[in-house]
N, C-alpha and C positions, 0 to 999 in steps of 0.2 A: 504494500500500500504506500502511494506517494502521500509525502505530511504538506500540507498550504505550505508555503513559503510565508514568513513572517516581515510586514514592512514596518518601516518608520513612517508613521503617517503625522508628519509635521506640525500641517497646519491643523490637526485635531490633539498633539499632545499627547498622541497613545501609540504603543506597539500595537499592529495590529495582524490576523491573520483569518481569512474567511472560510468556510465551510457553508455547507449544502444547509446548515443550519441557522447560519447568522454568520456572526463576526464577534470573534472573541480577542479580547484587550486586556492591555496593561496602559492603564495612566498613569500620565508621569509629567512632573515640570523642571525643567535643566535651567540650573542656575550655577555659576563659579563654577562650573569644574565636574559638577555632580547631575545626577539623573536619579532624580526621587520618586521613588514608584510609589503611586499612592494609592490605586485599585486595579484590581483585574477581573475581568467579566467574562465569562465564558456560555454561552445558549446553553441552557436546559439539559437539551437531548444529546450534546455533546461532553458533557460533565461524566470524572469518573472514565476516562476512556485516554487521560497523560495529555491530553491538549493543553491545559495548563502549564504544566509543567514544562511541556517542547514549549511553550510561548515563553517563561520566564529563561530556561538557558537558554534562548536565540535572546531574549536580550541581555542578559547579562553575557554572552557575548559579542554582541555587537557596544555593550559597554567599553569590555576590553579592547576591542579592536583598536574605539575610539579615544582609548585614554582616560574614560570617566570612568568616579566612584562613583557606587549605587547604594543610595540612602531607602533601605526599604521601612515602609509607610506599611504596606499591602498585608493586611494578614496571610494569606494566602503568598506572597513572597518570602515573608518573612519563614513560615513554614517549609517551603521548599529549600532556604538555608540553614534551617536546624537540618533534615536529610542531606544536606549536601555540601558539608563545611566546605568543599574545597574551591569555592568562592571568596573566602573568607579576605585575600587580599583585596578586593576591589571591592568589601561595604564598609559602612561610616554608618555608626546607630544613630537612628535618628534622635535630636534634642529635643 
């Protein structure tokens, strides 16, 4: 099975990636240096099946790519970095 491809949808502020069911996100606002994930949404009938979760590592590497730290906000972020310390260089808890 091919996974959506995940974009930077700019001018809306979210990672995004589509399916037959919607469109499921991570918002986020870049300031200094940083990419602050503050929600993720994923349709319904797509939940429970890792779409989440391929959305949060495409971005937290398109993070790295870009040289940003990522401030997770997101509970649903924040939980996929207690499974997966090895992020662990590129987040900054949030104040």
């Amino acid at each position: 099975m091919t996974h959506p491809a995940v974009v930077d949808n700019r001018s809306e502020s979210r990672f995004e990636t589509r399916t037959p069911a919607g469109t499921a996100v991570i918002e986020y606002e870049r300031k200094d240096g940083r990419l602050v994930l503050t929600h993720t949404e994923v349709p319904e009938t797509d939940r429970k099946r890792g779409l989440g979760t391929r959305l949060v590592a495409a971005v937290l590497e398109r993070a790295r790519e870009l040289g940003l730290t990522v401030v997770p906000v997101c509970p649903f972020v924040r939980a996929y970095l207690r499974k997966n310390p090895q992020a662990g260089g590129l987040i900054e808890e949030p104040r």
